[in-house]
C-alpha positions as CSV (number, residue, x, y, z in Angstrom):
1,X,0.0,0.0,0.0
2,X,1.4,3.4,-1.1
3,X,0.4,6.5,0.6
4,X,1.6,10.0,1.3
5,X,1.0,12.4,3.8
6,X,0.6,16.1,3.4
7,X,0.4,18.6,6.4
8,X,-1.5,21.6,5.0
9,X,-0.8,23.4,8.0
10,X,-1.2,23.1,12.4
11,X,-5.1,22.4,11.9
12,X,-5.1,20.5,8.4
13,X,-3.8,17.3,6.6
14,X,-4.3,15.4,3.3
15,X,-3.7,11.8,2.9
16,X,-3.6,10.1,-0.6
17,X,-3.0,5.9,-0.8
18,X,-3.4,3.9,-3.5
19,X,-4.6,0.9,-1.8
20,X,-3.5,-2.5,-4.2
21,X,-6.1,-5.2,-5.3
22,X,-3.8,-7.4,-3.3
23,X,-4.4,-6.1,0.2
24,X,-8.0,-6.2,-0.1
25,X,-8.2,-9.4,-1.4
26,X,-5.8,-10.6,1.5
27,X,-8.4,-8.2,4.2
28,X,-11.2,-10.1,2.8
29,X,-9.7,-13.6,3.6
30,X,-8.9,-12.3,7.0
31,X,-12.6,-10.9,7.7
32,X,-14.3,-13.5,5.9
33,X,-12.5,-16.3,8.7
34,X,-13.5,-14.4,11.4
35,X,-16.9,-14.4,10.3
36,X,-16.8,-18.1,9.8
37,X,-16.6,-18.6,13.8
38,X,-19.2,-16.6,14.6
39,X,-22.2,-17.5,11.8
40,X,-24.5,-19.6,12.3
41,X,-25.5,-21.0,8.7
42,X,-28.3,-24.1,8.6
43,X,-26.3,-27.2,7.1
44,X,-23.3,-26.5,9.6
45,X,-22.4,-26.6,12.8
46,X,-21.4,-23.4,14.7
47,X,-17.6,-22.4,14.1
48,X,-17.2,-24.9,11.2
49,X,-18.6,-23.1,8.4
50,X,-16.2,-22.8,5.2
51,X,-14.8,-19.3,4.4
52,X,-15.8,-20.0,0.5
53,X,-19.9,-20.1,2.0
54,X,-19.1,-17.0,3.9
55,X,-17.5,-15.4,0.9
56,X,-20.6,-16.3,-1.3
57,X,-23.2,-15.4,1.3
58,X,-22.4,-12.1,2.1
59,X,-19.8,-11.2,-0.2
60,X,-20.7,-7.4,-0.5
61,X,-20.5,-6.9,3.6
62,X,-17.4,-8.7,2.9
63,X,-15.7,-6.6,0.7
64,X,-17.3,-3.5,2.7
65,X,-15.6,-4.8,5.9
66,X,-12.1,-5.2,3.7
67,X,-11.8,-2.0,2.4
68,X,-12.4,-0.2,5.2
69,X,-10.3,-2.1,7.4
70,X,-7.4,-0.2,4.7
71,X,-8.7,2.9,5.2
72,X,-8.4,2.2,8.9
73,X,-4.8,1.4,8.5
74,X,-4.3,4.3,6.3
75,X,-5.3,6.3,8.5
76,X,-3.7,4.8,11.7
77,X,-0.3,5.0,10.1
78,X,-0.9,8.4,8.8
79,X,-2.0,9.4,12.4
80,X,1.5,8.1,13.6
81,X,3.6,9.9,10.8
82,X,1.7,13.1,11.7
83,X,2.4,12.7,15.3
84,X,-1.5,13.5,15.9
85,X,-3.1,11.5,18.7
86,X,-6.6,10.3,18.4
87,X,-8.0,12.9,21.1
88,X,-7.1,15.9,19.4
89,X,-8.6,15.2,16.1
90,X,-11.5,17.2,15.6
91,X,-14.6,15.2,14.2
92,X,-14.3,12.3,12.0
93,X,-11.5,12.3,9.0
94,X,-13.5,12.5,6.0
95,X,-12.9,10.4,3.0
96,X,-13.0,12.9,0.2
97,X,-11.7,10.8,-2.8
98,X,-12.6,6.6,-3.0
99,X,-12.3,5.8,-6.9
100,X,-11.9,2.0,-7.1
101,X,-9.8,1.8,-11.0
102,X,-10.1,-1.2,-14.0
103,X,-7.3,-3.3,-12.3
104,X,-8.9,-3.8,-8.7
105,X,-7.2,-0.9,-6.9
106,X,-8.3,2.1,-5.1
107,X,-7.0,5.9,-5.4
108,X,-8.1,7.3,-2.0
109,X,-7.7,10.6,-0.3
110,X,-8.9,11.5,3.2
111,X,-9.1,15.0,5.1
112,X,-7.8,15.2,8.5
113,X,-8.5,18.3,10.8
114,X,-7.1,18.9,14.1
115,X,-7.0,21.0,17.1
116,X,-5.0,24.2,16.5
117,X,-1.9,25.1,18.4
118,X,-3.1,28.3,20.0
119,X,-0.6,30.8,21.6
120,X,-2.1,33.0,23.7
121,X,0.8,35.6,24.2
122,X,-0.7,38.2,26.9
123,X,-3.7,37.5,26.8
124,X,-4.2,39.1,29.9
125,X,-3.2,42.3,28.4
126,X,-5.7,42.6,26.0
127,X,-8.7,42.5,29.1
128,X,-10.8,45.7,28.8
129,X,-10.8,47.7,31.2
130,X,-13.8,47.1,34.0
131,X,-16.0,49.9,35.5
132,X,-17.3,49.2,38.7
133,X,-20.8,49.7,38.5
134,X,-22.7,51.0,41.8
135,X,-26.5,51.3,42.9
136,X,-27.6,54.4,43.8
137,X,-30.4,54.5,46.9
138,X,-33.5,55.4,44.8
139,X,-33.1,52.1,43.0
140,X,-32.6,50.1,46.5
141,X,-35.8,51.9,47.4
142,X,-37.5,51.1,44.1
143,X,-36.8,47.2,44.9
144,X,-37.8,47.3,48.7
145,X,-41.5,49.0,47.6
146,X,-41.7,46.6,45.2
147,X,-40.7,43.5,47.5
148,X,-43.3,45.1,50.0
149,X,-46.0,45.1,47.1
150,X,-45.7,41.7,46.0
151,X,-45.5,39.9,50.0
152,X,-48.7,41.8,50.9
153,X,-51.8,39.8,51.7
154,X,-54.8,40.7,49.5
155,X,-57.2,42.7,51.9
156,X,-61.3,43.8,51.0
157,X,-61.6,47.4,50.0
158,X,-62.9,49.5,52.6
159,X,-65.6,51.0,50.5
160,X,-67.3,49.5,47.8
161,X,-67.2,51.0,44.4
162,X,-66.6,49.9,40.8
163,X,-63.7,48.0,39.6
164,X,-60.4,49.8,38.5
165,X,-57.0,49.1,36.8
166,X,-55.0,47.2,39.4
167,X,-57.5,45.7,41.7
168,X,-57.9,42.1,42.4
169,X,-61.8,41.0,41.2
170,X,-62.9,38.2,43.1
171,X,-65.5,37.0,40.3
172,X,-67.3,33.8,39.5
173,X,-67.2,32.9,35.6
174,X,-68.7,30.5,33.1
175,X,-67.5,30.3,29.7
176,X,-69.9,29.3,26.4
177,X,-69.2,28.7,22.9
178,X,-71.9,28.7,20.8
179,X,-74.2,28.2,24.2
180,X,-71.7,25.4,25.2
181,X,-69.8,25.1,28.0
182,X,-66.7,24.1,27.8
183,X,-64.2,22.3,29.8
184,X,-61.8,24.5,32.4
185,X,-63.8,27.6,31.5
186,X,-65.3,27.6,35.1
187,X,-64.2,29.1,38.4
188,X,-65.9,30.7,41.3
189,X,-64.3,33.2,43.9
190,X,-61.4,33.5,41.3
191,X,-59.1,36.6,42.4
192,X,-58.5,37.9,38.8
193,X,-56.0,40.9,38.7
194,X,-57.3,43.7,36.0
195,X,-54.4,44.5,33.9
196,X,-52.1,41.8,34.3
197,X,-53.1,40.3,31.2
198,X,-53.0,36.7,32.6
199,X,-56.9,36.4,30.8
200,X,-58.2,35.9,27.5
201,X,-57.2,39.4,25.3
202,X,-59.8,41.7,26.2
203,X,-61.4,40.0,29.3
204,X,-60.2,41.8,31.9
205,X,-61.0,45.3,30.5
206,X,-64.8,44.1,30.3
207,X,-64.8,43.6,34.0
208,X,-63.4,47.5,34.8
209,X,-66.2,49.3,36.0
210,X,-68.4,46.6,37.6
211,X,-69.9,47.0,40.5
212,X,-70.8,44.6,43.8
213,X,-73.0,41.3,42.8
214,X,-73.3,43.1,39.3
215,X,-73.7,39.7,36.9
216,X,-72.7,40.7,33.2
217,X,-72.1,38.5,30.0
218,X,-68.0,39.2,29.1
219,X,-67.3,38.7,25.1
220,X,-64.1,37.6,23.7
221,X,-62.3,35.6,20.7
222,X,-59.9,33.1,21.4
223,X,-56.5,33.7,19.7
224,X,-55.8,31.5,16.6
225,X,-53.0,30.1,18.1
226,X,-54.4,29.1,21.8
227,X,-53.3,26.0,23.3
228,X,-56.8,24.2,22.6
229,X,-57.5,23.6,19.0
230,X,-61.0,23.3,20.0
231,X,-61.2,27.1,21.3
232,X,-58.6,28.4,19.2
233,X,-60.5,31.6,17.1
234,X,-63.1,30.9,18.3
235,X,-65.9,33.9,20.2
236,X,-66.8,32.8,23.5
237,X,-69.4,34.6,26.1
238,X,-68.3,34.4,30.1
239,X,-71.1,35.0,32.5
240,X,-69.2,36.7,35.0
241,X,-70.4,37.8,38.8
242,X,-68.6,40.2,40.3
243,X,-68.4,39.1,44.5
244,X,-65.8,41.8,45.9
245,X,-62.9,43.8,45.1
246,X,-59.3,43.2,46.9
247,X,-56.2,45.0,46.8
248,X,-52.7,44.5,48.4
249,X,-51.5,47.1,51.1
250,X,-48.1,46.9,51.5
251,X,-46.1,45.8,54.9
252,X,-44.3,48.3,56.2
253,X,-40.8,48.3,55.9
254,X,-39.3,47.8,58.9
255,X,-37.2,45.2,60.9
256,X,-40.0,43.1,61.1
257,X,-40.6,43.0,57.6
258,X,-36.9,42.3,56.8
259,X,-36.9,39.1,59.5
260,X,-40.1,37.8,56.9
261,X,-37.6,38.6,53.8
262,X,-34.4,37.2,55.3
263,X,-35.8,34.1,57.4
264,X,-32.5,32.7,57.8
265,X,-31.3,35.8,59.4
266,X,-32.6,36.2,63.0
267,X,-31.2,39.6,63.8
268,X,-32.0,41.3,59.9
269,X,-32.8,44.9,60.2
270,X,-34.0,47.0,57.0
271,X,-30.3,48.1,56.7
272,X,-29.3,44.2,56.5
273,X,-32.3,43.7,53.7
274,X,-30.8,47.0,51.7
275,X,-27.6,45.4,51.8
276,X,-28.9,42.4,50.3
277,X,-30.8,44.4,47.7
278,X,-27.7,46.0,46.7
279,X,-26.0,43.3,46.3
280,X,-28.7,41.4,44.2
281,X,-29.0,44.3,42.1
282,X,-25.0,45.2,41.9
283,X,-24.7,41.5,40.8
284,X,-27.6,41.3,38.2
285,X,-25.9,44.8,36.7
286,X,-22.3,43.9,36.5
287,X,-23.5,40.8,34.9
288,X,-25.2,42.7,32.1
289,X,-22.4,44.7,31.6
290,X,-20.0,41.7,31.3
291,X,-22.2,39.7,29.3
292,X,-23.3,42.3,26.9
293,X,-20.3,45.0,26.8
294,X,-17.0,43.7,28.1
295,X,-17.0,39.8,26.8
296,X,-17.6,40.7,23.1
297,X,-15.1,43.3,22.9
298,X,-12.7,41.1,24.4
299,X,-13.4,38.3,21.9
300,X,-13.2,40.2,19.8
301,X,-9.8,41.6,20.1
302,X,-8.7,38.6,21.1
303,X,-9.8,37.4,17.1
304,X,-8.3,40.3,15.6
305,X,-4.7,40.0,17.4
306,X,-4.0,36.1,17.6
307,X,-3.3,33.7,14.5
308,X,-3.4,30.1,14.2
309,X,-4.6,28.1,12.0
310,X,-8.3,27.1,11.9
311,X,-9.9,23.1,10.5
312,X,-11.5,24.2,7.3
313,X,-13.9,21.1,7.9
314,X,-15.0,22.6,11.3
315,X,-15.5,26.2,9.3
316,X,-17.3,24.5,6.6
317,X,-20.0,22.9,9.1
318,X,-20.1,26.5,10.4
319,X,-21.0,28.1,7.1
320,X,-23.5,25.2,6.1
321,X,-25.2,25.8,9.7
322,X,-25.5,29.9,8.7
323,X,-26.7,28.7,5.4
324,X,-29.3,26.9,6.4
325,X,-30.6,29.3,8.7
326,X,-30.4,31.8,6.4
327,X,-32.3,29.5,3.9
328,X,-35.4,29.0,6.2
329,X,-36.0,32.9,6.0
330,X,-36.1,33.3,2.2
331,X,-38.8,32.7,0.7
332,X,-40.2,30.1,-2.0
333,X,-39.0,32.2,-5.0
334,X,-35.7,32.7,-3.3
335,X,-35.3,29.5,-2.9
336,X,-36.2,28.3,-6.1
337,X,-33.7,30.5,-7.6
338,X,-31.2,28.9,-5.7
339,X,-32.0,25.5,-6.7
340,X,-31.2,26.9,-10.6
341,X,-28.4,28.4,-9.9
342,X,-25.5,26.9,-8.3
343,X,-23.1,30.1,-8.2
344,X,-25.5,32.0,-6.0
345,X,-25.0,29.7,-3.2
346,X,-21.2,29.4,-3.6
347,X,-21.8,33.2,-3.3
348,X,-23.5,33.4,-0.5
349,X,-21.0,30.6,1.5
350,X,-18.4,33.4,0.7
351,X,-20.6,36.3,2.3
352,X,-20.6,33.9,5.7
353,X,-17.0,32.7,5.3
354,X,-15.7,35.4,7.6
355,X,-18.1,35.1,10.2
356,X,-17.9,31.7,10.7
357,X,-13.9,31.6,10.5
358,X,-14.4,34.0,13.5
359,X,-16.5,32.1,15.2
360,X,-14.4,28.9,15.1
361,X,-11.4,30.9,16.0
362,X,-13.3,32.4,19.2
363,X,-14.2,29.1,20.2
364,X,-10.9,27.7,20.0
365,X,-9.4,30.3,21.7
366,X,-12.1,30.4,24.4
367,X,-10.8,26.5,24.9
368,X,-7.2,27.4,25.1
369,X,-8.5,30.9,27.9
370,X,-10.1,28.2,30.1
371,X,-7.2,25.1,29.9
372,X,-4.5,28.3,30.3
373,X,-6.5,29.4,33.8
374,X,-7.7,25.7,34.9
375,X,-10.9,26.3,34.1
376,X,-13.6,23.7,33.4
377,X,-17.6,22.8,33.4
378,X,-18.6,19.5,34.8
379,X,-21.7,17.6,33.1
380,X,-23.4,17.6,36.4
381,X,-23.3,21.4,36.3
382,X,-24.9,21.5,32.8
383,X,-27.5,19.4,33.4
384,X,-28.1,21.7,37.2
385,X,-28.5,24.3,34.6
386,X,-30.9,22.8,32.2
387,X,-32.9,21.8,35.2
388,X,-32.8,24.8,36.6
389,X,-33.9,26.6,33.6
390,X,-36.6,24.2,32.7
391,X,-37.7,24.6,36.1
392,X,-38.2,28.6,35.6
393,X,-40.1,27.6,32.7
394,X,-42.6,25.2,34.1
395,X,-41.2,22.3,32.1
396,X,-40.4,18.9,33.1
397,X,-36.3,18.8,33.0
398,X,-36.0,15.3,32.4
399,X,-37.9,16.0,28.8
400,X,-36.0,18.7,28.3
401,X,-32.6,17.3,29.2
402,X,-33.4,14.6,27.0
403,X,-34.6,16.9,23.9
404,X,-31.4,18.7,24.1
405,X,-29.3,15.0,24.4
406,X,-31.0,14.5,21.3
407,X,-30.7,17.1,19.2
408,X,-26.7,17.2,20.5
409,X,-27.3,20.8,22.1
410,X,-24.7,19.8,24.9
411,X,-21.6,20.4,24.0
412,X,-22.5,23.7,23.0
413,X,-24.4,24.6,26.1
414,X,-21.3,23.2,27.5
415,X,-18.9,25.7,25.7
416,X,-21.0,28.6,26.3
417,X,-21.1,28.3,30.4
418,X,-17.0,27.5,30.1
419,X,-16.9,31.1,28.4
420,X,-19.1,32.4,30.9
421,X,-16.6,31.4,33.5
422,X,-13.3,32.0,32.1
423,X,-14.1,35.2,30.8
424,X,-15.6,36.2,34.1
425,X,-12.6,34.7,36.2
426,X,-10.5,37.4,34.1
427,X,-13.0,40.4,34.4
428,X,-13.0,40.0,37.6
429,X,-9.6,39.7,38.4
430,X,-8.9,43.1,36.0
431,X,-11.3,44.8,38.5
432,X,-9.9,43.6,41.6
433,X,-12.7,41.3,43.0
């Protein structure tokens, strides 16, 4: 077997073989005897069947088997001469050339892609610089209204009068379409909130302006994309009785109030809870400056200042991924004009070329940030995410987790909290945390 290697550069390699007649002839003997010990064939006995039934029987698997037990030679030996080890290859070698000639031998040529070599240099002194960000006491106070809001009981108006924006309703209701009821469109002594939008478009502002015991038939359409197909556009009429109206009067903020807030703090005061706001609210801020200021530009210059070389199969999966995305938002036309027209496409892979080279590049050098400061993302902490998350959303994680297994969403979720944390490790190092 002839073959040469060719290193393209520190990501990239091209291996071309000419694998002879002879050595897949002599791989065919050698799979077709190990299959004789394992088949069981009716007419012989288990172990004993003759390599020239095996050959005949399933000659095509056969010669399958042979030939790529050369290419897995090839590529083991190529692998060796390259000094590549199998962990830092980046997705599969691809087999880009497998022309079988008149006289029995193949002309083959596989594409090998591997992890750059990146040098980081200072990377260090490329980090933005970091503004600490403070809260002011208005916004403290904003928060501590707001907390005292949302913890206070509801409580009966004093006097009766007609509903307004913002009150809690306490109605009974009976929904009807087309002099039907229908199933879940019934509550009684439900404390509906007027403005908060959690109803049926348009059914809370009927109920402004009732008054006490006041029964009234409430109008609405369903939206066309409502969760039952059944009621989905369609006009329904809610008999609604109006009971009482409720309202929340806020706690006062005081110590006792902050012991209700902080129940694992026995001695909180309202300057320990302000503290605690601050915090929160110092946090959530610094995080939104990171996240959407500091860690782009610092990618970003990181792109523009270091070189290596990149796996042009890795970019090329990038640009198909843009492309396709980029497809499902054209329309039918577009589309079709495509289809006719090879050259536009090529075109528009060269319009995405750049962004996706910089996007491979970022990721590899995010990889090389966190190895360089010994940072790393365990898989139980992306699944406490993704549970977490699902959680927020009222989902059952275990679907969710498994969706994302699925559809191979991992390793990128993976990736993404690893930048997280490295580049925050560094942020907050440059501002002195």
């Amino acid at each position: 077997m002839e073959f040469n290697v060719q290193k393209v550069d520190e990501a990239n390699a091209v291996v071309t073989a000419t694998v002879s007649k002879d050595l897949i002839e002599k791989n065919l003997d050698k799979v077709a005897k190990q299959a004789a010990k394992t088949l069981d064939i009716q007419g012989f006995r288990k172990g004993k069947v003759p390599v020239s039934i095996v050959k005949q029987r399933y000659a095509d698997k056969l010669q399958q088997d042979a030939e790529s037990d050369a290419l897995r030679d090839i590529l083991t030996k190529s692998l060796e001469e390259l000094n590549i080890k199998n962990e830092d290859l980046v997705g599969e070698p691809s087999v880009t050339k497998f022309d079988k000639k008149d006289d029995g031998d193949i002309d083959v040529e596989i594409k090998i892609a591997c992890k750059p070599e990146v040098d980081l240099g200072d990377y260090k002194a490329l980090i933005p610089e970091v503004e600490d960000k403070d809260i002011d006491e208005k916004e403290i106070a904003e928060r501590l209204d707001e907390m005292a809001k949302s913890s206070a009981p509801l409580q009966k108006i004093k006097r009766k009068r007609m509903v307004r924006d913002g009150d809690f309703a306490v109605i009974d209701f009976e929904g009807f379409v087309d002099g039907v009821a229908f199933e879940g469109g019934k509550a009684e002594k439900y404390p509906l909130e007027i403005g908060s939008g959690s109803f049926i478009p348009g059914f809370e502002e009927q109920i402004v302006g009732m008054k006490y015991e006041e029964q009234k038939d409430v109008t609405v359409t369903f939206p066309a994309e409502y969760q039952s197909e059944e009621l989905a556009g369609k006009e329904a009429v809610f008999k609604v009785t109006l009971h009482e109206i409720q309202e929340k009067v806020p706690a006062e903020i005081d110590d006792e109030f902050a012991k209700k807030m902080l129940p694992n703090e026995e001695e909180a005061t309202v300057d320990t809870l302000k503290e605690k706001i601050k915090e929160q609210l110092k946090n959530a801020e610094m995080s939104k400056y990171y996240r959407e200021e500091l860690k782009p530009a610092y990618l970003d210059k990181l792109v523009e200042e270091l070189n290596f070389a990149l796996p042009t199969s890795v970019i090329d999966q990038e640009i198909n991924f843009a492309l396709n995305n980029k497809v499902r938002t054209m329309t039918e036309d577009e589309i079709k004009a495509l289809q006719e027209d090879a050259s536009k496409v090529e075109s528009m892979r060269d319009e995405l070329r750049e962004d996706a080279e910089k996007s491979v590049k970022a990721t590899f050098i995010v990889d090389a940030l966190a190895k360089a400061e010994g940072v790393d993302v365990s898989d139980q902490e992306v699944t406490q995410v993704i549970y977490y998350e699902a959680m927020q959303m009222g989902q059952n994680p275990q679907d969710v987790l498994k969706q994302y297994q699925e559809a191979g969403y991992l390793p990128a979720i993976k990736m993404s909290m690893i930048e997280d944390k490295v580049i925050t490790k560094l942020l907050d190092e440059k501002l002195g945390k």
